[in-house]
Biotite code that builds the C-alpha atoms (Angstrom):
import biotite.structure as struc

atoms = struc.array([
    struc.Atom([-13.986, 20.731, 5.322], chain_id="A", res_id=1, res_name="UNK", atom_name="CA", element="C"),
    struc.Atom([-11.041, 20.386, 7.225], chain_id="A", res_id=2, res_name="UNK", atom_name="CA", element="C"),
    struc.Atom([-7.762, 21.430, 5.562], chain_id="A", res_id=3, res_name="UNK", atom_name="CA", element="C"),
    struc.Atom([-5.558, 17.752, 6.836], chain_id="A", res_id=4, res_name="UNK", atom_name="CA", element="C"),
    struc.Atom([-7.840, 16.065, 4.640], chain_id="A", res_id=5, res_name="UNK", atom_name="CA", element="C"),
    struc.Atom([-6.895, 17.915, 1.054], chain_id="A", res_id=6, res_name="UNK", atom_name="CA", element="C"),
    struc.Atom([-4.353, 16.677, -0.602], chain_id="A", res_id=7, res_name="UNK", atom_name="CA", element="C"),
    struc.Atom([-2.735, 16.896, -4.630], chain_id="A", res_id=8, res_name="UNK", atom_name="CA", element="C"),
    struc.Atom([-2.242, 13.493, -6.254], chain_id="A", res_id=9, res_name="UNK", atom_name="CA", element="C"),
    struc.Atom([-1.118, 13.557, -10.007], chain_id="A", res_id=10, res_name="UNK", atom_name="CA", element="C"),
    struc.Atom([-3.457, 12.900, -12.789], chain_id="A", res_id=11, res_name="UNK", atom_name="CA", element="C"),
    struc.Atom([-3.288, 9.439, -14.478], chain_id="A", res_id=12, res_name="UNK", atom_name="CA", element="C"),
    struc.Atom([-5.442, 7.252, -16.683], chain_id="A", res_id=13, res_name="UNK", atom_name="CA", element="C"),
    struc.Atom([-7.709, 6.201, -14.071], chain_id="A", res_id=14, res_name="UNK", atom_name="CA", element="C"),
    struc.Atom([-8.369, 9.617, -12.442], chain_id="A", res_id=15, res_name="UNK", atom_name="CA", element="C"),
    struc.Atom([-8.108, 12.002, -15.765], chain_id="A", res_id=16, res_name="UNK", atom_name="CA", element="C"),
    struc.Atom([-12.281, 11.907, -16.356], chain_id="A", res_id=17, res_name="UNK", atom_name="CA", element="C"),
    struc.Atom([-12.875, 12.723, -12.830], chain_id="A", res_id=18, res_name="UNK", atom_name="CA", element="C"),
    struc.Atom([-10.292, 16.009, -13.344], chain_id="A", res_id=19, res_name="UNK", atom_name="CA", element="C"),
    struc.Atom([-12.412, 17.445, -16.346], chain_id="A", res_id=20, res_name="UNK", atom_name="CA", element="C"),
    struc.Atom([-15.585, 17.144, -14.633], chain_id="A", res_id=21, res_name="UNK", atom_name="CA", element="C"),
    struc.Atom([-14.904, 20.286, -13.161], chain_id="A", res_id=22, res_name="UNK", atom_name="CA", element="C"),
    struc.Atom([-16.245, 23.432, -14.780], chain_id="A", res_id=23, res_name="UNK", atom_name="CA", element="C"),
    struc.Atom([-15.420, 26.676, -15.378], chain_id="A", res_id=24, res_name="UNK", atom_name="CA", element="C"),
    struc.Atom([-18.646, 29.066, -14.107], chain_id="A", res_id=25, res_name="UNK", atom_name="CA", element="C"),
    struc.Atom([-19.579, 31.607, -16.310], chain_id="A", res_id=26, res_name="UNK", atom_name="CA", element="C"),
    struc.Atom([-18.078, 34.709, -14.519], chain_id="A", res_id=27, res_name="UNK", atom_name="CA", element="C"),
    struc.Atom([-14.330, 33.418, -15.259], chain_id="A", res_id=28, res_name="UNK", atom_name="CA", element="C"),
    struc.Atom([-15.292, 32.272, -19.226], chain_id="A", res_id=29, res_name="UNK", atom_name="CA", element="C"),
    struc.Atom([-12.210, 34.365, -21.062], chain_id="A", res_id=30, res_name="UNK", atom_name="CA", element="C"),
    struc.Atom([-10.115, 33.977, -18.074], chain_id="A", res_id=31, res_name="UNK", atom_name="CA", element="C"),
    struc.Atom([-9.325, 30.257, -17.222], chain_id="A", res_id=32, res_name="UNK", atom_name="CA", element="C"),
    struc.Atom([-9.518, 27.869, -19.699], chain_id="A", res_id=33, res_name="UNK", atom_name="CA", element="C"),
    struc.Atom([-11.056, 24.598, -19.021], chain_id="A", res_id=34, res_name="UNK", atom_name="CA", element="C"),
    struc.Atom([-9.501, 21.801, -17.548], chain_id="A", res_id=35, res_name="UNK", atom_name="CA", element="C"),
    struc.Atom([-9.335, 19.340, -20.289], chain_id="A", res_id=36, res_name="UNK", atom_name="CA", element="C"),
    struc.Atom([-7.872, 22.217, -22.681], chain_id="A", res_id=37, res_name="UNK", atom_name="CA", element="C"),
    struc.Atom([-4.795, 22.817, -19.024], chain_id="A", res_id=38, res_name="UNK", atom_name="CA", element="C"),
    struc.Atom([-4.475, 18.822, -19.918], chain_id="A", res_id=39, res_name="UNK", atom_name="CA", element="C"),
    struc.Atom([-3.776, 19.535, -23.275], chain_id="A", res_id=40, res_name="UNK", atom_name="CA", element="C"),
    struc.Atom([-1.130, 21.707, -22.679], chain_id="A", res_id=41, res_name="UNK", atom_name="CA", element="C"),
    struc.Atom([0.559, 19.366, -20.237], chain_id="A", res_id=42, res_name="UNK", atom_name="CA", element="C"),
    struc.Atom([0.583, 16.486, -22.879], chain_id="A", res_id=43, res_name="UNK", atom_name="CA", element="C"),
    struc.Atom([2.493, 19.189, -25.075], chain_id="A", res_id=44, res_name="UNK", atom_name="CA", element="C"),
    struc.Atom([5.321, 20.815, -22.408], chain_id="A", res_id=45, res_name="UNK", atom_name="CA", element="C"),
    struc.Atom([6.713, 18.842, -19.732], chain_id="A", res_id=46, res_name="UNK", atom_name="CA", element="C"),
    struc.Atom([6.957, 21.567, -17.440], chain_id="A", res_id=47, res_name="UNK", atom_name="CA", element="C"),
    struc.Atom([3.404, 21.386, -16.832], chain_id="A", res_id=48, res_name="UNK", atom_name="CA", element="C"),
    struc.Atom([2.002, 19.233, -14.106], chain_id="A", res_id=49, res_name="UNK", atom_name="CA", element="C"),
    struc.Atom([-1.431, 18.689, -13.620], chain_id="A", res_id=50, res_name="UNK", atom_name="CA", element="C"),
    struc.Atom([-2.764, 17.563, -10.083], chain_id="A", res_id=51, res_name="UNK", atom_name="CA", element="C"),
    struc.Atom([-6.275, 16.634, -8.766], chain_id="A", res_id=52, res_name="UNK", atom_name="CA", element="C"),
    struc.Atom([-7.307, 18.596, -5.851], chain_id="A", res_id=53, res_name="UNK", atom_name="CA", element="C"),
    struc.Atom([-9.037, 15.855, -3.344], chain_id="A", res_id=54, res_name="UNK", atom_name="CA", element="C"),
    struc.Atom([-10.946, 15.954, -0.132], chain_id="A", res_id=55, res_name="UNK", atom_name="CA", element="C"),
    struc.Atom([-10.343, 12.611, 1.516], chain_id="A", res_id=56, res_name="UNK", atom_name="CA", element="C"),
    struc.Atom([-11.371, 10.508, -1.218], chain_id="A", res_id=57, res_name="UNK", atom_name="CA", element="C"),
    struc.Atom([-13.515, 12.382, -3.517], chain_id="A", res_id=58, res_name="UNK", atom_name="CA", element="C"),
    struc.Atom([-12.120, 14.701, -6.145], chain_id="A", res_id=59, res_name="UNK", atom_name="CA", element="C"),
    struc.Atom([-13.084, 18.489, -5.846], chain_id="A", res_id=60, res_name="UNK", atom_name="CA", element="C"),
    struc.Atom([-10.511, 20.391, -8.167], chain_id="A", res_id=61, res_name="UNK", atom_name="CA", element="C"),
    struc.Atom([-7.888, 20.666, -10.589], chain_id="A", res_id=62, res_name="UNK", atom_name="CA", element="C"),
    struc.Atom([-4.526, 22.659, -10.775], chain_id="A", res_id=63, res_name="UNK", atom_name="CA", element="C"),
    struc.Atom([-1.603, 22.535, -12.109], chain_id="A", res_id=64, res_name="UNK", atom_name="CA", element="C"),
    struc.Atom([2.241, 23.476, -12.007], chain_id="A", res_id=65, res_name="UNK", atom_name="CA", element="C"),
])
């Protein structure tokens, strides 16, 4: 993976099921919550931001600021 090919684009209504697939693994359970529970919180403060992590096309995370 080459890094000039990630980029953050926000999440909307037509990428927001793509940004929950991602799981937390086991080892971080208590740690991290899961994705669609960070969305939650967004839709509740405005401060939050939530961004899809991609790779070219193809979503392979989630963060958020």
């Amino acid at each position: 993976m080459s890094m000039s090919n990630l980029s953050l684009k926000p999440v909307t209504y037509k990428n927001h099921r793509a940004a929950e697939a991602p799981e937390v693994f086991p080892y971080q359970t208590g740690f991290i919550e899961s994705v669609a529970e960070y969305m939650k919180e967004a839709d509740q403060l405005a401060a939050w931001h939530p961004m899809c992590i991609y790779d070219k096309d193809s979503i392979m995370g989630f963060t958020m600021y």
